[in-house]
N, C-alpha and C positions, 0 to 999 in steps of 0.2 A: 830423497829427491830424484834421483837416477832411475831408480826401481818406476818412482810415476811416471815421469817422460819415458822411460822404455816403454811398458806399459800404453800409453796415449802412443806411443808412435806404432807401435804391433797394433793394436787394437784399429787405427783409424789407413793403416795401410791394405793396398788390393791385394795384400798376399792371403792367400788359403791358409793361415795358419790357427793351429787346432793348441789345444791345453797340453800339456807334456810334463815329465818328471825335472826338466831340467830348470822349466820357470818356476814350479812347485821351491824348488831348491832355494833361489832366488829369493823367494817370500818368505822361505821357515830360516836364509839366514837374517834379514833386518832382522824377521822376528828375535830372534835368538840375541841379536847385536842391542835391540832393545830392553830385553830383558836382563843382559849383562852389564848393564850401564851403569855409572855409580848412580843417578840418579833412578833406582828404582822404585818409586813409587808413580812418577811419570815416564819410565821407561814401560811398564805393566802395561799402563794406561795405552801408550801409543800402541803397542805389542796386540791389544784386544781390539784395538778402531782400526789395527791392517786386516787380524783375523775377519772382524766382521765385514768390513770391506771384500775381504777375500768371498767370505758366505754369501755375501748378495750378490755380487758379481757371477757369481759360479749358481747358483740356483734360479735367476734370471736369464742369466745366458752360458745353458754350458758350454760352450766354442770358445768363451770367455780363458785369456791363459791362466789368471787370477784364480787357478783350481788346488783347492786344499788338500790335503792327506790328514790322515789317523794324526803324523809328527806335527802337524801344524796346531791341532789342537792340544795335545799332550801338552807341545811348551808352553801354553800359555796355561793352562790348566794348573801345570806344578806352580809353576811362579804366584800363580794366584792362591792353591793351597798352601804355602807358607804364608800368608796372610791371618790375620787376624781371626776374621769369621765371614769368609766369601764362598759358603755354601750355595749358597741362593744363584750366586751368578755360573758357580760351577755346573749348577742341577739345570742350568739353563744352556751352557755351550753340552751337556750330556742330551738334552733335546735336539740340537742343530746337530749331532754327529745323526742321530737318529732319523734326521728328517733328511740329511743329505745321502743316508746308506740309504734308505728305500727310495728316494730319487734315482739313485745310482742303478735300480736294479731295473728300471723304466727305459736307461739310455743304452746306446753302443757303449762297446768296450774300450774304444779312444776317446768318448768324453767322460766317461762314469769316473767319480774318483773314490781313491780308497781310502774310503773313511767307515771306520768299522768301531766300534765300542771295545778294550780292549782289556785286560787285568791292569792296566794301568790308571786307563781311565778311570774304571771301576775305584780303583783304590785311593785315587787321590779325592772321589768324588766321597765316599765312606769315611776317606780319617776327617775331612773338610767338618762330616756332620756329625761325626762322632765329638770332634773339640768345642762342637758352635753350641750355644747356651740356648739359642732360641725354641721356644715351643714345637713340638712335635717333630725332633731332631732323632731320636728313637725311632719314633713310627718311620718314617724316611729310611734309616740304617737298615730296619726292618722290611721294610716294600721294595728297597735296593737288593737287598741278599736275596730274596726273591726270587727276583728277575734273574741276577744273576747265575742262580739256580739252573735257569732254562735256557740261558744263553748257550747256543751251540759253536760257540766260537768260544766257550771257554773250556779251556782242558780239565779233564780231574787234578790234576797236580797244581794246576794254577787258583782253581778253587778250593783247593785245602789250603794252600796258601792265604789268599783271601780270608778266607773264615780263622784262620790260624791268627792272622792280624788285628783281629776288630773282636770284642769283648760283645759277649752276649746281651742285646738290647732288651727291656725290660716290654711282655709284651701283657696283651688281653689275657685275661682266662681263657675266652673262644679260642686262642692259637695252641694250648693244650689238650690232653683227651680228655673227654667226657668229664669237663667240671671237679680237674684233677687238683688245682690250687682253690683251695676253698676258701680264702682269704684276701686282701688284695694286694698285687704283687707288690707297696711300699712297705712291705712287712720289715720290719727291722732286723728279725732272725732272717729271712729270707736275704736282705742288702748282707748282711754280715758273711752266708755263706759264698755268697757271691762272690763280695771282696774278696777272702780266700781263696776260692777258687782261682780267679784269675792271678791273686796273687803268685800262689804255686806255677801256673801255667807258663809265666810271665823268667822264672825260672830257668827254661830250657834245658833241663836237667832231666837224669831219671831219675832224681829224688824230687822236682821238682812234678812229674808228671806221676811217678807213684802215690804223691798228697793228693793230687787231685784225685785221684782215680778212688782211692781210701776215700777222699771225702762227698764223694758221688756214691758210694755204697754206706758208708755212714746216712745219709741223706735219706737214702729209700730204705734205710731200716728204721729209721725213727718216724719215717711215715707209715713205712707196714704199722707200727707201733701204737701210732694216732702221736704221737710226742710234735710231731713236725708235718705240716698243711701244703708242703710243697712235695713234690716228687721232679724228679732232673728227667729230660726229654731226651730225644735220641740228640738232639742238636748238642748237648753237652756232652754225651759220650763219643758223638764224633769228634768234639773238641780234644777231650783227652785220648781217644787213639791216634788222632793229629799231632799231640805233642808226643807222642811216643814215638811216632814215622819220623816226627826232626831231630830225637836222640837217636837213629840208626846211625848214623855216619860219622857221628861225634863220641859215642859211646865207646869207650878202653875198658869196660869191666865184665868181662868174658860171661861172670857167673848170669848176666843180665841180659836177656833177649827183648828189646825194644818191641819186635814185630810178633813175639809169642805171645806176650803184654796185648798187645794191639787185636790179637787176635783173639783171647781170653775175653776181653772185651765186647769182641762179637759175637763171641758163643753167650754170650751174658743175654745179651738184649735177643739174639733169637730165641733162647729160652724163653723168657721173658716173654716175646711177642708170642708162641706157641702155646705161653700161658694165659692167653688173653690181653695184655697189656700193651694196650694199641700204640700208645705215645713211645713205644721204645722199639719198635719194630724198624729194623735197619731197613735203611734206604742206598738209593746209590753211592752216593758219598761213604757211605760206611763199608762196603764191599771197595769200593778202588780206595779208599785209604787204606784199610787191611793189605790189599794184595800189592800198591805200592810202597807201602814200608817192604813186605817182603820183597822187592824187588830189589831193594838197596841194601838187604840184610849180605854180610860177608859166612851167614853160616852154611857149611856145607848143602843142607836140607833145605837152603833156601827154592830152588827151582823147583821144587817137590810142593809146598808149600803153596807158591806164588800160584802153581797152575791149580794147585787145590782149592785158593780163594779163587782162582775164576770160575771153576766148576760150582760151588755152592752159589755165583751170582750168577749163574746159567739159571737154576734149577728155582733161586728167588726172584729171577725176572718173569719165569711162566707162571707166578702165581700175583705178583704184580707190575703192571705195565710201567709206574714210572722209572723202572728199576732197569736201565738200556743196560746190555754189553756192549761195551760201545770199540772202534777200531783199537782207539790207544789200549782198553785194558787186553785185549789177544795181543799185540805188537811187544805188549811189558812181559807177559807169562813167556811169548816165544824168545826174547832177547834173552830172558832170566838165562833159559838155557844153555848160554855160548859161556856158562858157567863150568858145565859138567862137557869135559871134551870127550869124555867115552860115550855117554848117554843119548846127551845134548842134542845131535841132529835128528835122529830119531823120534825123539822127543816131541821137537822144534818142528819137525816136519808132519806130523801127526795131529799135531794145534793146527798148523796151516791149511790141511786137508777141512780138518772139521768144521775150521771159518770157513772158508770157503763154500762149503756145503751147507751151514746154515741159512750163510746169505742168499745162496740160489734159491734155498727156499721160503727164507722170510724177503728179502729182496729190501730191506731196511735198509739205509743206506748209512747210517750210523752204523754200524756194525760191516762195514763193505771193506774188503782187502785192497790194502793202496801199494804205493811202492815202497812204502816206510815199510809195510810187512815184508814182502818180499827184499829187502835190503838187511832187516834182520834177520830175518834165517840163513839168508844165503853169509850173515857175517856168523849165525852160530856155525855154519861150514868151515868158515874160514880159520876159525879158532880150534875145532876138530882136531883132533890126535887119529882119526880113521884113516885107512889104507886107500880110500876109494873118495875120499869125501872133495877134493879136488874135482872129481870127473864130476859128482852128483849136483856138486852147486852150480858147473858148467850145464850140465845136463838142466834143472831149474830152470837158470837164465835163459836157455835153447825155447825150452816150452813157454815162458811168459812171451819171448818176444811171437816163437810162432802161433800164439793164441791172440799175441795185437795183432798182428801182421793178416790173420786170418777174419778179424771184428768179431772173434767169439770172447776174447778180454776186452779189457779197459786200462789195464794195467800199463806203462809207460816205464822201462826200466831207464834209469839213468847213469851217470857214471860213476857213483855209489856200489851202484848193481856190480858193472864191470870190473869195477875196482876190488868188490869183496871176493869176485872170482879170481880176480889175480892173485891177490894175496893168500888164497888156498892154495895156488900151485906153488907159490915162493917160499911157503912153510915148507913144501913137501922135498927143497933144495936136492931133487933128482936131475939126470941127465936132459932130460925132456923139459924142465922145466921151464927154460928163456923162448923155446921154440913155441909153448903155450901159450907164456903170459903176450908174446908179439901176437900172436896169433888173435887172442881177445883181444888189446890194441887196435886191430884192425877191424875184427866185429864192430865194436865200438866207434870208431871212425865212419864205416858203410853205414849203422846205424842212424848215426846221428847226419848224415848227411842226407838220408834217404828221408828226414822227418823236416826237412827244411822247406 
């Protein structure tokens, strides 16, 4: 009741007043006090008539304070996926994020609101239709992963996750190569290996991921064989080097290399695809989940490794375009680096140069060095065991800023940047060192005031 009279009194007042984060707040906490109620099932109810309130108000009149966020939708969104089977209304607030992001992109930057589709979204809107009984809940799971697929707001790491989540939905023959299931996908041996499959999967283990992976090559031998009318697509062997990248970090048994696993599995399918066999032929997903399981491996050889998968997705993206390098996978090979403190900047600064130089000349903006790059390398400095390696990530920082300062970069160092120089010279605990780090300090201070 407060919220609406606030509301009616801004709104009907001569003041100049614009949409802001702070009334945003206002709206996502009722929401939130709604959804917490003991009464939730008309808590929900009330929770979805402010959201929508909020949607018309704000797409009728952007000036409107009544302006949404990504967070406005999400809460109502969750509450609503633990429901029964409210697919339908979810796949419908998934349309309104979508019709208010490309509004957004029409207005100034003081009315536009951020509402963006997000791995969350995404995900509550998948388990939503993955649980619901109703007809053509598949195909949907299906034409979601998709999309999702292309969405440039979503990370490779978020999208193995995603995919890692949600069980493979049973599709056409047309979605395989060349009239490879010759039977129809209700095949009972077909359902049977399935269930196994995820069964294993479902595991989280490396025994739970080496059954699957044995039972994916069990698979395509009994098809070479004729015994078995299905053959497994590249989407299943992403699944299981997927579940091999989630035993990196959980894995205690030395003899067992998650990310070697992971990578076995790609030299599989590129053979495979080299041999003609189109439906196994790795895609992007299967190069960044290779290269970031290695990015999380603790073995020595891992930075070796990690830059190796990105050079073979270098060499697979010139023979197919859907196949990006995109910023995060250079940003993951150059961090790997702050691994090895003799090699590492070397390394690390060698990746840098080489993005850099691609970009200038494909000029793809997927693939474009941001500050995240530049904050990693200048951190694999920071961790450096070298003599000199203090001066070089200062030197770095020197060149980014005077390459903005000059409008030949774009790059925007921040106090990340600053920070990871500091901490080069604080490793180096010499005489000289407090007179440095003040010294950055104060860069960083003219810096940022000079950007005001």
């Amino acid at each position: 009741q407060f919220l609406s009279e606030f509301e009616n009194d801004i709104m009907k007042s001569n003041l100049r007043v614009l949409p802001d984060m702070k009334f945003t707040r206002l709206y996502n906490a009722v929401i939130a006090g709604y959804i917490s109620s003991t009464e939730k099932t008309d808590g929900i109810e009330l929770a979805k008539t402010l959201l929508t309130h909020m949607i018309e108000k704000h797409t009728s009149n952007p000036q409107h304070i009544a302006r949404p966020n990504t967070t406005t939708f999400v809460k109502v969104m969750t509450a609503l996926a633990r429901g029964e089977d409210n697919a339908q209304q979810l796949d419908m607030l998934l349309g309104e994020m979508d019709k208010i992001n490309n509004q957004s992109k029409l207005l100034p930057a003081e009315l536009a609101a951020n509402v963006v589709p997000n791995k969350v979204a995404y995900d509550l809107v998948l388990k939503s239709h993955t649980r619901s009984s109703a007809k053509g809940s598949n195909e949907h799971v299906s034409a979601l992963l998709d999309r999702i697929k292309k969405d440039p707001n979503i990370s490779s790491d978020d999208l193995s996750q995603i995919f890692d989540s949600h069980e493979l939905p049973q599709r056409s023959n047309n979605d395989y190569c060349h009239g490879e299931i010759k039977q129809s996908s209700t095949n009972p041996i077909l359902k049977s290996y399935k269930k196994m499959f995820h069964a294993h999967l479902k595991k989280r283990t490396t025994n739970g991921a080496e059954a699957a992976a044995a039972l994916l090559h069990e698979m395509e031998d009994k098809y070479a064989s004729g015994e078995n009318d299905y053959r497994p697509d590249i989407y299943m062997f992403n699944t299981v080097m997927n579940a091999w990248q989630q035993c990196e970090l959980s894995n205690t048994d030395k003899s067992i290399s998650p990310s070697k696993k992971a990578e076995d599995l790609l030299d599989y399918v590129c053979k495979k695809r080299e041999e003609g066999v189109e439906c196994l032929g790795p895609n992007d997903l299967t190069f960044s989940i290779c290269l970031h399981s290695w990015c999380k491996s603790s073995r020595r050889d891992a930075p070796k490794h990690a830059e190796n998968i990105l050079r073979r997705k270098i060499e697979s993206s010139k023979e197919n375009c859907d196949i990006v390098v995109s910023s995060m996978d250079w940003n993951s090979a150059i961090a790997k680096w702050r691994e090895d403190p003799t090699l590492g900047p070397d390394r690390a600064r060698k990746l840098f140069i080489e993005m850099n130089q691609r970009y200038i000349d494909s000029r793809d903006e997927r693939s474009a060095p941001n500050v995240v790059t530049v904050n990693t390398l200048l951190d694999v400095y920071a961790k450096s065991k070298g003599e000199k390696s203090a001066e070089e990530a200062e030197a770095i920082l020197n060149e980014i800023i005077r390459s903005y300062k000059s409008g030949e970069g774009v790059i925007v160092p921040n106090i990340i940047s600053f920070r990871s120089c500091m901490d080069a010279w604080i490793r180096r605990r010499e005489p000289e060192t407090p007179k440095r780090v003040y010294s950055l300090l104060k860069s960083m201070i003219e810096f940022s005031e000079s950007e005001r």
